[in-house]
C-alpha positions as a printed Julia matrix, in Angstrom:
112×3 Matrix{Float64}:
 -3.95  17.62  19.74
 -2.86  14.09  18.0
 -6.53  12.95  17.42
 -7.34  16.41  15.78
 -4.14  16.04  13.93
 -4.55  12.98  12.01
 -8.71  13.24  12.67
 -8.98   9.32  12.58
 -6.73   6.28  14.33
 -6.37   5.03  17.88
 -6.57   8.05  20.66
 -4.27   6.31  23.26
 -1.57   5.42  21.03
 -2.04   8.54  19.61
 -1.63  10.09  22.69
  1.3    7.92  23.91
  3.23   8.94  21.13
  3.04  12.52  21.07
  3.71  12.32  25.24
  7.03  10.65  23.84
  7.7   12.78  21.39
  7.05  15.62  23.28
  9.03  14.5   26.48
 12.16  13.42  23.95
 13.13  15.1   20.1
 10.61  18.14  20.68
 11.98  18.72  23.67
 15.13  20.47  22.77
 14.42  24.12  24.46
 14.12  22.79  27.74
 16.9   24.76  30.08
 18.89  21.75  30.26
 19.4   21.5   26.47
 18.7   24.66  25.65
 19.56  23.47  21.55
 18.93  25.54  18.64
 18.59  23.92  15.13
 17.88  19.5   14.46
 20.0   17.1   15.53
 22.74  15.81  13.17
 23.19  12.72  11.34
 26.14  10.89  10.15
 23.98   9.8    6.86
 24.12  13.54   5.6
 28.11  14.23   6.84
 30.65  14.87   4.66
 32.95  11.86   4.71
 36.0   11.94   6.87
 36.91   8.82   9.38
 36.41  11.33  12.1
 32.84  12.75  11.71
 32.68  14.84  15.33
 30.31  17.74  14.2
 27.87  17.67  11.64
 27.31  21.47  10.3
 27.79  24.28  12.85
 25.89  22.97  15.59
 25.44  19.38  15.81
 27.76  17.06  17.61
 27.35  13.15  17.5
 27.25  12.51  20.7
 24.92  15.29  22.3
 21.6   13.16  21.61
 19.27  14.57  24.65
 16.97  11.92  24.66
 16.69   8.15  24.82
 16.59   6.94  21.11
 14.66   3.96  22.4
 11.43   6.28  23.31
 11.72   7.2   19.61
 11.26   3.75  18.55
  8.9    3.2   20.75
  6.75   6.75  19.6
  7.27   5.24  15.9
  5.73   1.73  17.11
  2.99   3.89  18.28
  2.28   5.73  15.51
  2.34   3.16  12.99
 -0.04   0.99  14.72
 -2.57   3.89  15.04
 -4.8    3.11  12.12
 -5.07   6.8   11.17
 -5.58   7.51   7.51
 -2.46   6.86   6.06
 -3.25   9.41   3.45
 -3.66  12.45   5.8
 -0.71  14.66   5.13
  0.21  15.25   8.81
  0.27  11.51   9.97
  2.26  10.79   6.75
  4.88  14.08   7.45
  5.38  13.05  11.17
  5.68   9.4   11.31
  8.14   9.77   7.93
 10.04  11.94  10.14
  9.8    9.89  12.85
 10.87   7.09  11.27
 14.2    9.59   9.65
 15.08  10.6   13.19
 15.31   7.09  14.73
 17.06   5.75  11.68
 19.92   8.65  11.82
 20.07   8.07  15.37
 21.09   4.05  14.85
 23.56   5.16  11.84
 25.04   8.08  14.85
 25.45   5.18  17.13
 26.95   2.62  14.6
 29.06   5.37  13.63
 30.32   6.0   17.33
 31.26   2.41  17.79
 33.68   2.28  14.59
């Protein structure tokens, strides 16, 4: 599925990502999270010193998923070599890349 994806880059990494990916954030219907909707993030909160739920669903501390496999999946997917002007690679390692950033600012936030 990744190779045909982003039709170019490395196949393993490719594949190591997505088995990441897959296994963590894209994961979110499994019967043990059984979540509707994405994930919040402090960076689009309204401000109050006691952010606990972000919209109607989201609560900070109900991440599902090791952040660290994200980081890892983003690693991957910018050391692929796939064409960095293929619309798909570009859409999913910017939104990669979004994810594990909110999820640092979620934990920063926490520790306030």
């Amino acid at each position: 599925y990744a190779t045909r994806r982003y039709k170019s880059g490395d196949a393993a990494k490719l594949q190591s990502a997505w088995k990441l990916l897959s296994a963590g954030p894209y994961n979110a219907s499994s019967s043990e999270n059984d979540l509707q909707g994405a994930m919040g993030s402090v960076i689009v909160a309204r401000p109050a010193w006691n952010i606990s739920q972000i919209g109607c669903c989201a609560v900070l501390t109900d991440l599902y998923y090791d952040p660290e496999d994200l980081v890892v999946a983003l690693g991957h997917l910018l050391g692929v070599g796939a064409d960095e002007s293929e619309a798909t690679y570009r859409f999913d390692t910017i939104n990669t890349a979004l994810q594990a950033v909110s999820n640092e600012a979620n934990a920063t936030y926490v520790k306030l």
